[in-house]
Every structure is written in C-alpha cells, then in structure tokens.
RODO-2510 file (C-alpha; in nm, 4 decimals, decimal comma):
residues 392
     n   res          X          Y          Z
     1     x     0,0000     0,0000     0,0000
     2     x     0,1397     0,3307    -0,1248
     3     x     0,1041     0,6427     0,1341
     4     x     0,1563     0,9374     0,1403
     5     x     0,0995     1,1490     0,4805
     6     x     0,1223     1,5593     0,3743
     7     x     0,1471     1,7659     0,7220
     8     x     0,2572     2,1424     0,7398
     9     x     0,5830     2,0432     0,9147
    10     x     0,8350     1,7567     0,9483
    11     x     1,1576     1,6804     1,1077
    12     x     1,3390     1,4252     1,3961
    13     x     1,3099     1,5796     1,7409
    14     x     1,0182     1,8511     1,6746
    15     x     0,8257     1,9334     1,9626
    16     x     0,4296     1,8592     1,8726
    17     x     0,1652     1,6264     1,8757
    18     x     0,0758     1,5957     1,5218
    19     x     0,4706     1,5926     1,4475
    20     x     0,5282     1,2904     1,6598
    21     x     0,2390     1,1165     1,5890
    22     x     0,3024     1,1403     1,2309
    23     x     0,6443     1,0512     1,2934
    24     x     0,5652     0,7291     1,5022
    25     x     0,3033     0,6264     1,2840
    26     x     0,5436     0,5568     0,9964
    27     x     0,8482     0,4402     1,1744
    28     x     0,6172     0,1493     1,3349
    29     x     0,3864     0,0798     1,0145
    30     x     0,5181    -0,2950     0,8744
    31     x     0,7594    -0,2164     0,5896
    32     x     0,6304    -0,5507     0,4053
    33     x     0,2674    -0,3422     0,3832
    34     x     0,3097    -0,0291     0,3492
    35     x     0,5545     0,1859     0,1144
    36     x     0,5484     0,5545     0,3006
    37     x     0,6273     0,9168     0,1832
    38     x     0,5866     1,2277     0,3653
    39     x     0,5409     1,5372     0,1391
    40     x     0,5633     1,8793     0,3726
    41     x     0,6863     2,2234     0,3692
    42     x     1,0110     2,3282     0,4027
    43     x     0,8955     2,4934     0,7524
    44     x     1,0516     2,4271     1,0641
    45     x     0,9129     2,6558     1,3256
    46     x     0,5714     2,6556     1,4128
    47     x     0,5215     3,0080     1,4832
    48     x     0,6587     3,1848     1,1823
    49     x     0,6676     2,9239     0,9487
    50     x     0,9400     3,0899     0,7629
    51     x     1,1307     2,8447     0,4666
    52     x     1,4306     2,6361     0,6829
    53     x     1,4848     2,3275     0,4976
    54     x     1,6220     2,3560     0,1319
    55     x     1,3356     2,2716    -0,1393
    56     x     1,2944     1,8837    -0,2719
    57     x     1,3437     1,5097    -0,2037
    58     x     1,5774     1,4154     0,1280
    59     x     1,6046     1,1094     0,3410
    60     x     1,5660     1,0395     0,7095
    61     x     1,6551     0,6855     0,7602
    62     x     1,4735     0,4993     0,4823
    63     x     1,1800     0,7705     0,4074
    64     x     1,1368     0,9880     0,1717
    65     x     1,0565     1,3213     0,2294
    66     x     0,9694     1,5885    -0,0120
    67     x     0,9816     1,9889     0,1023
    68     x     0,8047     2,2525    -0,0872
    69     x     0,8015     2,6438    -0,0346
    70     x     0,5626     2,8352     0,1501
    71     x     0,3742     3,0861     0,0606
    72     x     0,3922     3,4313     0,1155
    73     x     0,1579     3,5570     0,3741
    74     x    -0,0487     3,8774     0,4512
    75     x     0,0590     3,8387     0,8641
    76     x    -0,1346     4,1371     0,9477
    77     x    -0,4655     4,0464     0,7613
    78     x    -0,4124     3,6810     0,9275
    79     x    -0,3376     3,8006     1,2641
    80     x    -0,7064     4,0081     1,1882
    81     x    -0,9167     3,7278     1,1476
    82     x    -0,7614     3,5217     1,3522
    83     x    -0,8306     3,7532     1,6363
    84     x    -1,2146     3,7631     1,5097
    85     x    -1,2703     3,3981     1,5221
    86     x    -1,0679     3,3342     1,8315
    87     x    -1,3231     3,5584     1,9921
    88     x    -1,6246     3,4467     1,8400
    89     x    -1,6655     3,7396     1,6477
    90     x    -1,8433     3,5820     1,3673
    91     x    -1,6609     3,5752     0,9959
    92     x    -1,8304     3,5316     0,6165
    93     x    -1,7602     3,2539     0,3706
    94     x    -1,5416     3,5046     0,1974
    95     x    -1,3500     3,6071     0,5243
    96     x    -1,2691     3,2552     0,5906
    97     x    -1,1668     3,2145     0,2669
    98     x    -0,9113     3,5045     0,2966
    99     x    -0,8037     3,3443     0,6476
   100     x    -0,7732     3,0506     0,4728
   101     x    -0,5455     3,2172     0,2095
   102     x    -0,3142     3,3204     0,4607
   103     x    -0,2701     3,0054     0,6603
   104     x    -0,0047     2,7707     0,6167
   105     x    -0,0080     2,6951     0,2570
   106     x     0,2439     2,5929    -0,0216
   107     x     0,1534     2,5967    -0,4217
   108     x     0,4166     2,3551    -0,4930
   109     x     0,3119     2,1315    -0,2265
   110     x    -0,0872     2,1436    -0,3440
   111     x     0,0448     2,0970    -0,7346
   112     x     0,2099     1,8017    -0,6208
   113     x    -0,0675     1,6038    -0,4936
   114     x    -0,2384     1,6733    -0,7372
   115     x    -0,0106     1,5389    -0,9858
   116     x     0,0695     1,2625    -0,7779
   117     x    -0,2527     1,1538    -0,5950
   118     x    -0,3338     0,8453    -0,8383
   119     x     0,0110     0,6864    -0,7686
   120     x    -0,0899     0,6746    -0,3782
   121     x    -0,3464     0,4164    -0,2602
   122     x    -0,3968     0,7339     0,0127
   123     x    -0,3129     1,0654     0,1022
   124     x    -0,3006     1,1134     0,5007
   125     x    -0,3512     1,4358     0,6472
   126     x    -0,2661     1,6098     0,9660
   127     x    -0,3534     1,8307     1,1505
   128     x    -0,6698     2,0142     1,0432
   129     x    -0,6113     2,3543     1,0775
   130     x    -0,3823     2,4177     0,8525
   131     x    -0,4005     2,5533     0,4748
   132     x    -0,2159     2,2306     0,3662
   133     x    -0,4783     2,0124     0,5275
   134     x    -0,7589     2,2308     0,4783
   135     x    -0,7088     2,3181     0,1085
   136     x    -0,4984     1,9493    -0,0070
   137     x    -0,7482     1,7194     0,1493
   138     x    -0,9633     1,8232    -0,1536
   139     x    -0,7622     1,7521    -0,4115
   140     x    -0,8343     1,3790    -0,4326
   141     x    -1,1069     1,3615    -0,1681
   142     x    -1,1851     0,9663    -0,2489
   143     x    -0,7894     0,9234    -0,1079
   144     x    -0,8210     1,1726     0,1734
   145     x    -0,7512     1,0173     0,4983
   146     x    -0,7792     1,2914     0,8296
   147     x    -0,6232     1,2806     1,0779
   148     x    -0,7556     1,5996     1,2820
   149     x    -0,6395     1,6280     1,5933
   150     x    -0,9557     1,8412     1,6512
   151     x    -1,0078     2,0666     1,9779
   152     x    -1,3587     2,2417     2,0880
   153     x    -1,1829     2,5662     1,9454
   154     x    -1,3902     2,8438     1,7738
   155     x    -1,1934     2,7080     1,4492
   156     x    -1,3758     2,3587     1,4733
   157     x    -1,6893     2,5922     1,3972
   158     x    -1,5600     2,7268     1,0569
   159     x    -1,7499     2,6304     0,7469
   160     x    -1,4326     2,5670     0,6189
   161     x    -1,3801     2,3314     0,8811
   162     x    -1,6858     2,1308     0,7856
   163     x    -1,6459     2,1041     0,4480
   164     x    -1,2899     1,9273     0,5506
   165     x    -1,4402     1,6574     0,7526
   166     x    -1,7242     1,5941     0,5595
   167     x    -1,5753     1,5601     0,2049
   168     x    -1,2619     1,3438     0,2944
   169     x    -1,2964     0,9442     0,2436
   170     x    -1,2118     0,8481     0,6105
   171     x    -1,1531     1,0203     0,9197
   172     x    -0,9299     0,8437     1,2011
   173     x    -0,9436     0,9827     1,5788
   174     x    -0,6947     0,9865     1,8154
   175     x    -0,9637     0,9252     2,0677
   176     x    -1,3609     0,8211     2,1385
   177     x    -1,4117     1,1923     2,2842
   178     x    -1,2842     1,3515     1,9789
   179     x    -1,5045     1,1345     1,7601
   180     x    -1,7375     1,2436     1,9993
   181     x    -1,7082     1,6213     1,9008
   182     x    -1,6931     1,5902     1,5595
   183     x    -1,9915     1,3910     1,5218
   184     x    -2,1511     1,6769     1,7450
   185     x    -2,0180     1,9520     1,4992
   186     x    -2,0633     1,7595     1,1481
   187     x    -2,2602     1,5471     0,9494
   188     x    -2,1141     1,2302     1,0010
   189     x    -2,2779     0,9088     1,0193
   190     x    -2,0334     0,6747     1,1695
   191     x    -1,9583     0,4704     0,8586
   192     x    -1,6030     0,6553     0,7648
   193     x    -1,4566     0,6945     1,1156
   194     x    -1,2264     0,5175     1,3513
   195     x    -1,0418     0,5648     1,6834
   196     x    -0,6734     0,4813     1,5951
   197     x    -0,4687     0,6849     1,8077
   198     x    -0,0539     0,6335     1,8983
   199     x     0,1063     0,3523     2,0014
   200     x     0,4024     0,3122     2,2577
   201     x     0,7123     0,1372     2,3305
   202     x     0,6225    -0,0524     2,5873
   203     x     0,9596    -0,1759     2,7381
   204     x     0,9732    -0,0737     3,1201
   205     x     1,2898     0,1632     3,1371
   206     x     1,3295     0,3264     3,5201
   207     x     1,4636     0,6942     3,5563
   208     x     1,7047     0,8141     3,8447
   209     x     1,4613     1,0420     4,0563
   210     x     1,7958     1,1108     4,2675
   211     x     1,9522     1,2427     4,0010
   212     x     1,6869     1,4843     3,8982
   213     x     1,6531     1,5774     4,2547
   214     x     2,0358     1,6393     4,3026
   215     x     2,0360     1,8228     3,9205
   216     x     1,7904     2,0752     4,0359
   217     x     1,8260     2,1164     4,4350
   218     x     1,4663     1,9664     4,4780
   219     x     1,4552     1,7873     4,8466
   220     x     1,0772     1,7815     4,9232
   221     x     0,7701     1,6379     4,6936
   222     x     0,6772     1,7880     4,3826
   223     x     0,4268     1,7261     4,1167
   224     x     0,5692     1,7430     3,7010
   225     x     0,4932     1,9208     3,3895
   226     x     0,6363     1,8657     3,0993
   227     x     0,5815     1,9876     2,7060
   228     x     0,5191     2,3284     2,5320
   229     x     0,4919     2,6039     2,7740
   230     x     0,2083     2,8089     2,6240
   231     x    -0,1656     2,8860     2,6850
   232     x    -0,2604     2,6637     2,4609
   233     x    -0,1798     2,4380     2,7331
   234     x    -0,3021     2,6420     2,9994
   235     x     0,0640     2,6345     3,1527
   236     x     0,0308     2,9942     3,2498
   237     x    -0,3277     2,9109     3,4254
   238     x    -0,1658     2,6577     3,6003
   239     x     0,0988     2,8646     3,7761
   240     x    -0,1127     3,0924     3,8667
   241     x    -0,2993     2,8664     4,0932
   242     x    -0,0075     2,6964     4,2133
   243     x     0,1031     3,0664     4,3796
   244     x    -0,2684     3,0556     4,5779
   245     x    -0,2220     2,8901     4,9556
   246     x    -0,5325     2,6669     4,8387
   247     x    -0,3655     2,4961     4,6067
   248     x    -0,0120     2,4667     4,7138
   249     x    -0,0821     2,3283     5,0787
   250     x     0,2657     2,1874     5,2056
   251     x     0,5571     2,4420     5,2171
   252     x     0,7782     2,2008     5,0967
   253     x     0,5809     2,1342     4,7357
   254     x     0,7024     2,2144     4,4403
   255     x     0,5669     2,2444     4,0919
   256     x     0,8295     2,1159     3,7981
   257     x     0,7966     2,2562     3,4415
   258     x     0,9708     2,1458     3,1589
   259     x     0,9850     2,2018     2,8006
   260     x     1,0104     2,4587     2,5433
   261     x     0,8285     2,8252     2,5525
   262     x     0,8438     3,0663     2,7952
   263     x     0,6895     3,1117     3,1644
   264     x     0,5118     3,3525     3,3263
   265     x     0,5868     3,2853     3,6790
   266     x     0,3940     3,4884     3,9298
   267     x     0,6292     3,6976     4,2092
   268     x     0,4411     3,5038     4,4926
   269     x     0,5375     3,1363     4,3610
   270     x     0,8547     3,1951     4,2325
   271     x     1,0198     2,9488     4,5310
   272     x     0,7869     2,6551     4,4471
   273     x     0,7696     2,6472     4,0983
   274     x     1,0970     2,5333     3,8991
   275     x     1,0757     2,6256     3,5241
   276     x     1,3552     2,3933     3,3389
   277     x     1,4040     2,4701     2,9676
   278     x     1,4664     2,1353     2,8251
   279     x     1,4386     1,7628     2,9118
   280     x     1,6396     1,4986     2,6966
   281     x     1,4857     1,1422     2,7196
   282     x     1,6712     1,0259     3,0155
   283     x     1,6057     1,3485     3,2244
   284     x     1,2222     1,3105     3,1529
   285     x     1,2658     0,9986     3,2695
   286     x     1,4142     1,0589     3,6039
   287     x     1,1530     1,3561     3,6282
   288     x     0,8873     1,1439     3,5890
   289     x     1,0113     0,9073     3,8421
   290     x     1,0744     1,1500     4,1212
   291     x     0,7544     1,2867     4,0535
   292     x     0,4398     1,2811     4,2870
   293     x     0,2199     1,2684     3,9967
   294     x     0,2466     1,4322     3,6183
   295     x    -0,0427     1,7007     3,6049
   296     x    -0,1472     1,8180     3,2203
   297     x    -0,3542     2,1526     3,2663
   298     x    -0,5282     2,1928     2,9416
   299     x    -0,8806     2,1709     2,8475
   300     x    -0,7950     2,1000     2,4473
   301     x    -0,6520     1,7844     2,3830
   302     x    -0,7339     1,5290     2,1489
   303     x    -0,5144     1,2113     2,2767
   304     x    -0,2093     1,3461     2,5580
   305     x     0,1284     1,1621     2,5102
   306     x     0,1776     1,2942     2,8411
   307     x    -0,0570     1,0549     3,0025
   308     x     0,0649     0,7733     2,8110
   309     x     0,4415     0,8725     2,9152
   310     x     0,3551     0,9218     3,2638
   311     x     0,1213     0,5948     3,2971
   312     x     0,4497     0,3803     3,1146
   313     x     0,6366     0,5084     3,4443
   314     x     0,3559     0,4015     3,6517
   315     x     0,2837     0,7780     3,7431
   316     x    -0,0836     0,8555     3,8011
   317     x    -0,1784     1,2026     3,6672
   318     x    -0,3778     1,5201     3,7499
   319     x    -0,6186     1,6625     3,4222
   320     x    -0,8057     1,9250     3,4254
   321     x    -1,2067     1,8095     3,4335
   322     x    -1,2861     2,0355     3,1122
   323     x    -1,1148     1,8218     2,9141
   324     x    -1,3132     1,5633     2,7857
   325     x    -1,0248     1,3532     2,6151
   326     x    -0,7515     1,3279     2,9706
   327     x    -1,0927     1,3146     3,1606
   328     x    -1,1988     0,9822     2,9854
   329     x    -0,8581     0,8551     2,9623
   330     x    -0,8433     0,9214     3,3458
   331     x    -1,1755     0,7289     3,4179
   332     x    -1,1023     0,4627     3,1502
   333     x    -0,7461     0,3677     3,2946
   334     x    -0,8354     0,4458     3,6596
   335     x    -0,4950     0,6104     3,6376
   336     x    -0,5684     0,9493     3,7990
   337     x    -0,7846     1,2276     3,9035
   338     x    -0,9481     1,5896     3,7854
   339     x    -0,9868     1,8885     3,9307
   340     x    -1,1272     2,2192     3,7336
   341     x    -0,9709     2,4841     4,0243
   342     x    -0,6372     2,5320     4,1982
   343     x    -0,8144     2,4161     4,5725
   344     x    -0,9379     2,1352     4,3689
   345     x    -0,5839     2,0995     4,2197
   346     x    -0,4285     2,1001     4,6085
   347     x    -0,7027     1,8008     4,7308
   348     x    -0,6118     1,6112     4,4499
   349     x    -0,2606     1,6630     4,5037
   350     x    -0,2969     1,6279     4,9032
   351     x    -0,4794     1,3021     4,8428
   352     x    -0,2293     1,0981     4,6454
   353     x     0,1158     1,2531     4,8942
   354     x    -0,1166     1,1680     5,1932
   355     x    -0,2237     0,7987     5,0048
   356     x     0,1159     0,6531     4,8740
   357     x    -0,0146     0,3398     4,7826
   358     x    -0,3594     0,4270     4,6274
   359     x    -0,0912     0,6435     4,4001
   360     x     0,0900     0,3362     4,3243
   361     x    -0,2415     0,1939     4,2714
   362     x    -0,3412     0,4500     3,9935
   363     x    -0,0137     0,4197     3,7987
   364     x    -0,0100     0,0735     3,7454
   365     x    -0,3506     0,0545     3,6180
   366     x    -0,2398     0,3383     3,4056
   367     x     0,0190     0,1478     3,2682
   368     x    -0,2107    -0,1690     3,1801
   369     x    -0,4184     0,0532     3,0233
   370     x    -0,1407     0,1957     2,8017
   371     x    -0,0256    -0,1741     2,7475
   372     x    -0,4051    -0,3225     2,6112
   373     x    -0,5254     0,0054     2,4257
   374     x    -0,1778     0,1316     2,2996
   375     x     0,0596    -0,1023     2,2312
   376     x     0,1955    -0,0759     1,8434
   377     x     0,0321    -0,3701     1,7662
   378     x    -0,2978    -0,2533     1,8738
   379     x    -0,2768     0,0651     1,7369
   380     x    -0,0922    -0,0699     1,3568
   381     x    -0,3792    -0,2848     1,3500
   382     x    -0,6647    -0,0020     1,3761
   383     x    -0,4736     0,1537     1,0715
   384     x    -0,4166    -0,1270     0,8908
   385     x    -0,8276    -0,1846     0,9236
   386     x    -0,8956     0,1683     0,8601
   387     x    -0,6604     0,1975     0,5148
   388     x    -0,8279    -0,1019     0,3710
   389     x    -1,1475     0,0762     0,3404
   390     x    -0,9883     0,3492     0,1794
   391     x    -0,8126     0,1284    -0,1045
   392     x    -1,1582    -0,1197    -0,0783
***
C-alpha cells in the first residue's frame, strides 16, 4: 500500500503532537505493507513558518521526504481574522476564505498532490487547521484520509472546517471523545470513522529520581509538567494557581515545568515552581520518576502523550475536568484524578502525597491501560483496518 501522509511540518526531534504522531506512525507501520512518503513544507518553526529546509526530495533513515516552499503571507490580515474567530466574532464565507489564504499553505506542495494523488493508494492528512490540510485534502477527496487532531476551538466551527471533515474518504481519531465532538459539529454518520490513536514502546525503562533531585536542588515532593509552555496548554493558568495557599498546601511542594516556551511565573510562587528549559529522554525519565504525579492543565486535547508517558512510568496524573479527552482517559485507565480549580488541584494533590499506595495503585492501572489500548500492535492494526477501506 502506497502512502503518502502531507502535514505542514516535518523533522526528527520537533516538539508537537501531530509531528510525533506522524512521525511514530510511519516508523512502526510494517515495511512488508506499506511503502510511506511524507510530502511537507520546508517549515521548521511553528510560529513563523518561515522556509528552513532547502526545497525537494531528502532522506531520514529509509523515508522519503519531499519539502516545498511556503507561501507568502499577509501576517497582518491573518493576525485580523484570527483575532475575530478566536473571539467568536463571527466571519463570512469570503473572510474565511481570505483566512484561509493566509494560513499555512504551499503551491508547490498542493500541485504536487495533485499530480501525484493516483500513484498513492492514500493521502493522510494532519492536523486540520492548517491551509495544507484544509485546502490538499480536496484535491483527491476519495484518497483523503484525516487525521484531525480536533479541539472544541472556535476554528472547529468554521465552514471551512466542515467542508474538511465531511468531504474526505475516512476520518481516524486519536480518541472516542474527539469522535465524539466531531460527530456533534458535522454530518457524520459513523460509517467513515475510527479511533486509531498512537502507540508506545512498551519496554519498562526506570529513571534516576535522585539524580533529577540532586540536578535541580529539589529535596521535598513535587508534582511534574512537561511539554510546550504556552496557553494553549493552559501552563500559564496553572501557575497561577499553584502561587494561591489553596492549592499549594505543604511548604515544601514544588511544581516542575519542563519544556520549550516561555513562563510567566507569578512573584508570589517563584520558590515553588521550577521552570527547566529542556528535558532529553533520560532526564524526563528521572523527572517522571521522582515525581508525585504528572499534572497536564489543558482543556484541548485530542489524545495526551503525556498521560501515556507518565502511565508507562507508573505515574498517576492530574487533568483538568474540562477536558473531555484526559478526563476519559483518566476514568477509563483508573490512572488518575481531575480537578477544574487550583483548591481542587491542592485536594487532588494532598490526596495521592497523603495515600502513597492508592498512588501506586493509579499508575499501574495506568500502565495496563497503556499496554491493552496502545501497544503498536494494537494501534498498527486499527490503521491497517482503517486503510483497507480506503483502497476497498
């Protein structure tokens, strides 16, 4: 089976859900099966998408991957309407369209597949709100496999938006919430969707919680953070409550970030929190096994590595209760708890340091969880179902 999987973005080590995911999904699909491209921009970072890669055909490892030139962009215009619908403000057809205009888009990139599209079996996108995905999903709509990686954002509500999901042949989730949503948003009937989601490595590999302690001078409990530091991920929100005396109960509790972005750290909280810039493998490891739990603040998800990471560690986790995705996964695993304040941050955290083995508890069912819903093989074989009626 010939694929193709066209994403604004693509390299080794990028920090992003979509990225990895995309990533993972064709280092682990069977190489007997499946014969993979990835056809993307030559864009590296995701906030001014500005050319970084050199145009045309490269290798990393045995894939091909094809760059193309972005377009030029009206930022101001963009910056414009993307204010308006952030806020609800309410934009024509035609004022999507221009929004649309000045997403993420490439020409060359668009001519390609639709030069190319009859020498794929199908053309996987990811994620929706992109020009890319938005605009290249049409091309060859009978080949058009979405991946969305769709939020309850006021950009789910575009017409645009619609039109994407309900012209593309097949539409695979990351999870049964964001099914959930899009069957609440779109006409959908049930017949060209599945819940796929990632899969991961399951071997058991322990971290060195001394040495992360001893790294960063940390003697008492603390409870972990770790990704993009933005408020797209509420990160901001959550320091903010970690500086109020409801929340951060014990004198000796700390709250860990790590990751890329930036911080705002509030004056009050600056001796609890610890903001750390970047975490290799092994040092998210031996955060994650110092850790009292790993707590993911945002409300727009549509799967959470983090949970999966943390519950591999046998870490139970702290979500916040607006987010229907970690919610479910939460209740589904039995592998942590919710809370939609900062007090109801501090029980939750207050119950687990004062409950040791309940904690235990939760991680380890977290981590079955992980192994019977997303080990490769369980996940390769949702795709594998999926593609075939695509090419059927």
């Amino acid at each position: 089976m010939r694929i193709a999987f066209v994403i604004p973005r693509f390299a080794e080590g990028l920090v992003g859900g979509a990225e990895t995911l995309a990533l993972e999904v064709i280092r682990h699909l069977p190489a007997d099966r499946y014969e993979t491209e990835v056809w993307t921009t030559c864009a590296l970072d995701h906030h001014s998408w500005a050319d970084h890669f050199p145009e045309g055909a490269s290798r990393i490892g045995a894939l091909t991957v094809r760059r193309f030139r972005t377009n030029p962009r009206n930022l101001e215009l963009f910056v414009h309407l993307q204010h308006r619908i952030h806020h609800q403000l309410g934009l024509s057809l035609e004022e999507e369209l221009v929004w649309l205009a000045n997403s993420v888009n490439s020409d060359r990139l668009l001519d390609h597949v639709g030069r190319h599209a009859d020498e794929m079996d199908a053309l996987v996108f990811l994620p929706y709100l992109f020009g890319v995905t938005l605009t290249g999903a049409t091309i060859a709509p009978a080949k058009s496999v979405l991946i969305p990686c769709l939020h309850d954002e006021p950009y789910a509500y575009l017409r645009i938006v619609r039109n994407l999901f309900e012209g593309v042949r097949c539409i695979l989730f990351n999870s049964a919430p964001e099914g959930e949503l899009a069957r609440r948003l779109y006409e959908l009937d049930g017949s060209r969707e599945s819940v796929v989601g990632m899969g991961f490595d399951l071997a058991r590999r322990t971290g060195s919680a001394d040495r992360f302690r001893a790294k960063h001078g940390l003697r008492g409990p603390y409870v972990l953070y770790f990704g993009r530091k933005e408020d797209g991920k509420n990160t901001n929100w959550l320091a903010r409550q970690f500086a109020s005396r409801d929340c951060r109960r014990r004198q000796d509790l700390k709250l860990v970030f790590a990751g890329s972005g930036e911080l705002d750290i509030p004056s009050e909280a600056c001796d609890s929190i610890v903001d750390i810039a970047f975490l290799t493998e092994e040092e998210k490891r031996d955060a994650i096994a110092g850790a009292v739990a790993v707590v993911q603040p945002s409300v727009n998800e549509s799967f959470s590595i983090v949970l999966m990471e943390a519950w591999l560690h046998e870490k139970p986790v702290l979500v916040h209760a607006r987010c229907a995705v970690t919610r479910r996964h939460a209740a589904d695993a039995g592998g942590g708890l919710w809370f939609e304040s900062g007090a109801e941050l501090g029980e939750c955290i207050s119950f687990l340091l004062d409950n040791p083995e309940t904690a235990g508890r939760m991680g380890a069912a977290g981590r079955r969880y992980v192994e019977r819903e997303y080990s490769w093989e369980a996940v390769v074989g949702r795709f594998d179902r999926a593609l075939e009626r695509v090419v059927s």
